[in-house]
N, C-alpha and C positions, 0 to 999 in steps of 0.2 A: 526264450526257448525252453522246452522243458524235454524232460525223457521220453522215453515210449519203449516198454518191455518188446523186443525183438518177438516176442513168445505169441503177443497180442494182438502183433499185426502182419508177420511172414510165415511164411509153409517151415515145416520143420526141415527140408529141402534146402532154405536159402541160406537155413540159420549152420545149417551143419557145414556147405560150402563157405560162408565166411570164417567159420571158426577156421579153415583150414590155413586164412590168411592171421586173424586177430583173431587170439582165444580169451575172454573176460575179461578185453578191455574196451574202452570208450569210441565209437568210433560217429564222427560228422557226415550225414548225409547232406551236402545243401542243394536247394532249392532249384526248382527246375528254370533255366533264366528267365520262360515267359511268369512265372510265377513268382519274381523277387519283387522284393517293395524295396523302396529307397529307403535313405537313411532320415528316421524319427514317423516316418510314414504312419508306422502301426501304435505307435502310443502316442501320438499327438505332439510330440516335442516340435515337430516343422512346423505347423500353424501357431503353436505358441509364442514361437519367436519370431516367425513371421509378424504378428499382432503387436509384439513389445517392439518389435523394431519401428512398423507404421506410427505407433503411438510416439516412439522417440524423436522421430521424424517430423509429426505434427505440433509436438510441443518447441522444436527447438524452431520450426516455421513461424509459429508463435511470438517467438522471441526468447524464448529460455536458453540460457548459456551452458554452452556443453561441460563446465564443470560441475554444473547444476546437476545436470543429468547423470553424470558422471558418479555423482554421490548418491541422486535418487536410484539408479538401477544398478549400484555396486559394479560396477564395469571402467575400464581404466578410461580415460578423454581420448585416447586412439582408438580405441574402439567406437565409444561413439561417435567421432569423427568419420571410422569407415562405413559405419552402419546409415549415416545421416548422406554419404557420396552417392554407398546405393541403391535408397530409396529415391533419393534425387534423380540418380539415370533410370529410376523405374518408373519413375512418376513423367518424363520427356517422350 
């Protein structure tokens, strides 16, 4: 999320009625609900992990031992225990 000078993008109109509520401080306008993205949507973290998780799934199909895994993807063996249940119920 970044800034945007009030100046740059409202009527001098809207700017002087908010001042009336907040005067030079910070204020969050969010998103209109049809227009939210979900979470990791916009910088690509949900496909990432979605693809590390497929992958951890495919190797432990394989045969590779979840402590294996455990060490190669830095993640505790409960985790990949949960991660390996629900790629399983994804994959039924």
């Amino acid at each position: 999320m970044k800034y945007v000078k009030a100046h740059n993008v409202l009527p001098e109109e809207i700017i002087e009625l908010v001042q009336e509520y907040i005067d030079g401080e910070y204020l969050y306008i969010p998103r209109k609900s049809e227009n939210q993205k979900s979470w990791g949507e916009k910088n690509g973290t949900r496909n990432s992990l979605k693809r590390r998780n497929n992958e951890i799934f495919k190797k432990y199909a394989r045969g590779y031992k979840v402590s294996k895994l455990s060490e190669e993807y830095f993640l505790s063996e409960q985790s990949i225990r949960k991660i390996i249940s629900k790629e399983r119920k994804l994959c039924s």
